[in-house]
N, C-alpha and C positions, 0 to 999 in steps of 0.2 A: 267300267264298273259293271259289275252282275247285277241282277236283278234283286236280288234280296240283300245287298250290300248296304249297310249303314255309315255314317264321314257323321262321329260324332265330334260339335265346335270345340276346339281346342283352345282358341283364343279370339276373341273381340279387339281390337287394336282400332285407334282413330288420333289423329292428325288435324291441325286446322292452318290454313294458307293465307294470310291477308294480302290482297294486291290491291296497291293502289289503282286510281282510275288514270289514264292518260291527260283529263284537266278536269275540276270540278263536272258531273252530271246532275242532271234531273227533269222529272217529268212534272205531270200536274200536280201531284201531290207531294211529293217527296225529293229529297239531294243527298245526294252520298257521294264521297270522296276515295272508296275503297270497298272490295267484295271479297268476304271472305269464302274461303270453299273447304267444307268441313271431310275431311274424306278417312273412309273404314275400311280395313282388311278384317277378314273373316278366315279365319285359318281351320282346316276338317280335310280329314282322307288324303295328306299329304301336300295338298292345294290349298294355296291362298286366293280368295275372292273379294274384290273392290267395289267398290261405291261409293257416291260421296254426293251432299248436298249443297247448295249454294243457303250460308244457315249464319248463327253468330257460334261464337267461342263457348257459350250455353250450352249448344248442341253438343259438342265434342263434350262437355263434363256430362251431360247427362248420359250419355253412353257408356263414357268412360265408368260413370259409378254405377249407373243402374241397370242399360238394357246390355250391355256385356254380361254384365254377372247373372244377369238371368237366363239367358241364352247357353252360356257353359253349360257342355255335355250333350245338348239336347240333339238330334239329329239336321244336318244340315241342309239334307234331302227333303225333308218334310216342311216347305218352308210356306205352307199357310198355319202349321202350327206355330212354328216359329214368330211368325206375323200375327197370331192369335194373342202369345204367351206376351209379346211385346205391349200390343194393346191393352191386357190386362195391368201390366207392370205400372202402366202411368194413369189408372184409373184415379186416382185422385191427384192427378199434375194436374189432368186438363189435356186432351188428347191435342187439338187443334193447337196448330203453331208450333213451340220450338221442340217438344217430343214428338210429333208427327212429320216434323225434319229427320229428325234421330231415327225414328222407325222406318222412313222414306230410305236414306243413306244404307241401314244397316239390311235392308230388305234388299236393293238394290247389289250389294254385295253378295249376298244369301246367292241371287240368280245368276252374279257369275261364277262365285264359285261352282255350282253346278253345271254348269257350262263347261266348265274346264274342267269339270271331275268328268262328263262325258264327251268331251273333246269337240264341242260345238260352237257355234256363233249364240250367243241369246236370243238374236231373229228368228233362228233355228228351233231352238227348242222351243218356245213360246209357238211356231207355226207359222213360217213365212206366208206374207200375202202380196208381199211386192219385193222387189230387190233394189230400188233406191224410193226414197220420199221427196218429192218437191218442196221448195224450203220457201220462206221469205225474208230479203234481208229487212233485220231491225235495228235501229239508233234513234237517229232523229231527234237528239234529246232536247229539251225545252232550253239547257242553258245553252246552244249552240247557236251561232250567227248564221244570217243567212247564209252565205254563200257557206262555213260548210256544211251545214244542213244539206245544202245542193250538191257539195262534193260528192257528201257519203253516198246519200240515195241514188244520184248517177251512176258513180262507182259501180252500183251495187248493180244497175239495171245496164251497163256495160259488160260486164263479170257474166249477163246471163236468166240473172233473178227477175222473172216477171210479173214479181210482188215487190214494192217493199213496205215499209211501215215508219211513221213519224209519232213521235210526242206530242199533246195538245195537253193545255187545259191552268199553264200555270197565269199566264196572260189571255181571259178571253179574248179581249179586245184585238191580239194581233194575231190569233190563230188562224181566221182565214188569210191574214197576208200569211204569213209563211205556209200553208200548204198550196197556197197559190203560187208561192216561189217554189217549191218542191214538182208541183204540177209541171210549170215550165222547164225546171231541169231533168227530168225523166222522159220528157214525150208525153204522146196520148197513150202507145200502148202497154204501157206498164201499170199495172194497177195499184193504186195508191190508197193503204190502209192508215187510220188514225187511231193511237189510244189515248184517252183522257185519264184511266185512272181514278175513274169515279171521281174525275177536278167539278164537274157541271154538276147543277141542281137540273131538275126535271124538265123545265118549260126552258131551259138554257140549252139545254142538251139537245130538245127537239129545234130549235132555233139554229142550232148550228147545224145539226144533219141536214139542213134544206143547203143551210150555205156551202155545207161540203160534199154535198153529192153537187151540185151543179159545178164542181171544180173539178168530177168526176173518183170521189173519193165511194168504195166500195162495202168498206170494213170499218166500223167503228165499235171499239172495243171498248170497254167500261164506258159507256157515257154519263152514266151514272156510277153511285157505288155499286160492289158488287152484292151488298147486304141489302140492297132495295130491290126485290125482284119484283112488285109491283110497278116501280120506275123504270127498270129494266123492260117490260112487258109493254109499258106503253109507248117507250120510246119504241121497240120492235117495229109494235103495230101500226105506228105516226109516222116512221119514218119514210122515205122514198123507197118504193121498191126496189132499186137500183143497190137499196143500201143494206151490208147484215149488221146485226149484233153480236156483240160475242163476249163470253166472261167465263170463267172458272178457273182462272189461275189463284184463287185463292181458295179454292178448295183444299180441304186435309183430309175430307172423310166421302164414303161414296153416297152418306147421306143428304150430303152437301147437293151432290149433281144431281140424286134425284130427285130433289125439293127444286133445284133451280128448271131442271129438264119440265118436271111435271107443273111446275108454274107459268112455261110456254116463255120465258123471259130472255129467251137467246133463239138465234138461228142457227150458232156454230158452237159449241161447248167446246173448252180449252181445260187442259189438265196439265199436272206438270209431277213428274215420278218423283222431283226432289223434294215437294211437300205433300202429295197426296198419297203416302204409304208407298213409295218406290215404284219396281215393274209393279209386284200386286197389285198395289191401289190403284196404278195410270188400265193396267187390264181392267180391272174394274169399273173403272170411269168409262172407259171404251162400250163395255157392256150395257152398260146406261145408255148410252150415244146411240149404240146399236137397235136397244129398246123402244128409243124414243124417236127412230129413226132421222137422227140428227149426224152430221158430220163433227168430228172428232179434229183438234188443231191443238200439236204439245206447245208449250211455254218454257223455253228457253232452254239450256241446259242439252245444245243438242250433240253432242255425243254420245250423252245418256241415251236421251231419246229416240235415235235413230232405228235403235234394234225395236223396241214395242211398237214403234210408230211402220215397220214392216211387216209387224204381226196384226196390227188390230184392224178389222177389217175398213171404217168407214174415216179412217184418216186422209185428211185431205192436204196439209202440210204442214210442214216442222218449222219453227223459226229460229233466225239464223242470228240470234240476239249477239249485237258488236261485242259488250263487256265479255261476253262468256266463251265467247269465240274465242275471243283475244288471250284469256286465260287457259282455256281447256287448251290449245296450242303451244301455250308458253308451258305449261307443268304436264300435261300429258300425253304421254308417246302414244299414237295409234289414232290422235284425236283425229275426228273430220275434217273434211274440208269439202266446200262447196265447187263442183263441176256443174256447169251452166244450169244453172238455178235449182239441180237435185243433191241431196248429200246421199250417200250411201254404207252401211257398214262394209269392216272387210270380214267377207264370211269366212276366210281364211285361218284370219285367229281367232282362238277360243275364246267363248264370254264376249267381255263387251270392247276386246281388245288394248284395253287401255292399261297403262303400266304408271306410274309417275316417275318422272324425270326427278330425281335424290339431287342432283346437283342444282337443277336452274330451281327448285322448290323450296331448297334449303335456307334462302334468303329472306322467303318469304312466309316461314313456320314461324303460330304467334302459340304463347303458352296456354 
């Protein structure tokens, strides 16, 4: 494309995929039986551009009626307008949650198509800063028996990954045994991170970080919720040096991180492109990280995530979340795949690489 060339959107197009889980899951908080993946083609300049969220069947209607139809015509090249004109559209939805999925997906599309209008990788145009990301494998879920609990993690620390990550928080009572089974079946030197999920109150949370870092546990993620940045802050401060904090996967907005950055309530900020406004928002988030000179860690969804997480300067890894893994491999062509504990895009094709597989997908399109 030239320089003064405009790719006005022709079409907004979206799909939603339910896949079941391999056996019941769940963490400290929460169980689900199935994940759906909401995914959006953006049609301008003769190219189609994808994205897609990990969202409910919500997401897809709301696009379907509202942020498509606003979006017609408008330039596809311009896509913080775009990303402006959306945020406007769901002024009285309620930004946060399942429109801020919607504008994540449809934003996300926005960048590849542009990619492919200029025949790029998204790492690329966004501004490479590394050429693969160090990943960590995650599972670990709370309904999982010990030994696979120990399967996966080993697995994973066989494969290469010298991170991986477990579930806490729906039994406190049995969480130190099983990250102490977890400990045993990785070795000493792989580094063993925990999410709770915001399952622990305050003085519980600090209770267990003594018992999990002397198990050699590094990372503790939600220990609290992630809407308590006072609890968050003092578990920081209380805990063993040894040990970080980290939360902002449940951010939607960049007002979000920098209320939680500027409250000092994390040592690692976490973002995730599928809820927090797409590339846009996760660059954004990075921005904040960068400000606050804080390290940067995407939340799941790593396919997506591959390309911003080689752009943004103070990213430290990608996580290599089992469900979505499992998914993005079963329905889309081009997805990643972890080589001794880095994932890397291929700069080779355009955007974010990804295509969907029409056949293995088919089975699993809900209306």
């Amino acid at each position: 494309m030239t320089r003064d060339s405009r790719a006005p959107i022709e079409e907004v197009s979206v799909r939603a995929f339910t896949v079941p889980t391999e056996q019941p899951e769940s963490d400290g908080t929460l169980e689900w039986h199935a994940t759906t993946l909401v995914w959006v083609s953006v049609r301008a300049g003769g190219r189609a551009g994808c994205g897609y969220s990990y969202a409910d069947t919500a997401t897809a209607r709301l696009i379907h009626e509202r942020l498509g139809p606003a979006l017609h015509g408008r330039d596809a090249l311009e896509i913080t307008a775009c990303f402006d004109q959306m945020v406007a559209s769901v002024r009285n939805l309620g930004r946060p949650g399942i429109a801020a999925m919607a504008i994540s997906a449809i934003d996300s599309a926005l960048w590849d198509l542009k990619a492919r209008l200029f025949d790029c990788a998204v790492a690329m145009l966004l501004g490479g800063a590394r050429r693969r990301v160090p990943a960590y494998g995650s599972g670990g879920f709370t309904s999982y028996a010990i030994d696979e609990l120990q399967r996966q993690l080993s697995g994973w620390a066989q494969q290469g990954f010298t991170r991986v990550k477990m579930k806490v928080g729906r039994e406190p009572e049995r969480d130190a045994g099983r990250v102490a089974a977890a400990r045993s079946a990785i070795g000493a030197a792989t580094e063993l991170f925990v999410d709770a999920n915001g399952a622990y109150a305050r003085k519980l949370a600090l209770a267990m970080a003594e018992r999990f870092a002397a198990l050699g546990v590094v990372w503790f993620e939600e220990p609290v919720s992630s809407d308590d940045l006072t609890g968050l802050r003092q578990v920081r401060e209380r805990a063993p040096a040894c040990m970080e904090v980290s939360a902002g996967e449940y951010g939607y907005t960049c007002e979000y991180f920098r209320r939680m950055c500027a409250a000092q309530a994390i040592d690692v900020l976490q973002a995730d492109a599928t809820r927090c406004g797409g590339i846009t928002g996760f660059m954004r988030a990075a921005a904040i990280a960068d400000a606050f000179l804080l390290p940067l860690s995407s939340h799941c969804a790593p396919s997506l995530h591959v390309h911003p997480c080689c752009a943004a300067p103070r990213v430290r890894h990608l996580e290599y979340f089992h469900d979505h893994v499992r998914i993005e491999q079963l329905l889309l062509e081009g997805a990643v795949r972890a080589h001794d504990g880095c994932v890397a895009p291929d700069l080779a094709r355009p955007g974010f690489g990804l295509e969907l597989r029409e056949r293995d997908a088919a089975r699993f399109e809900t209306g």
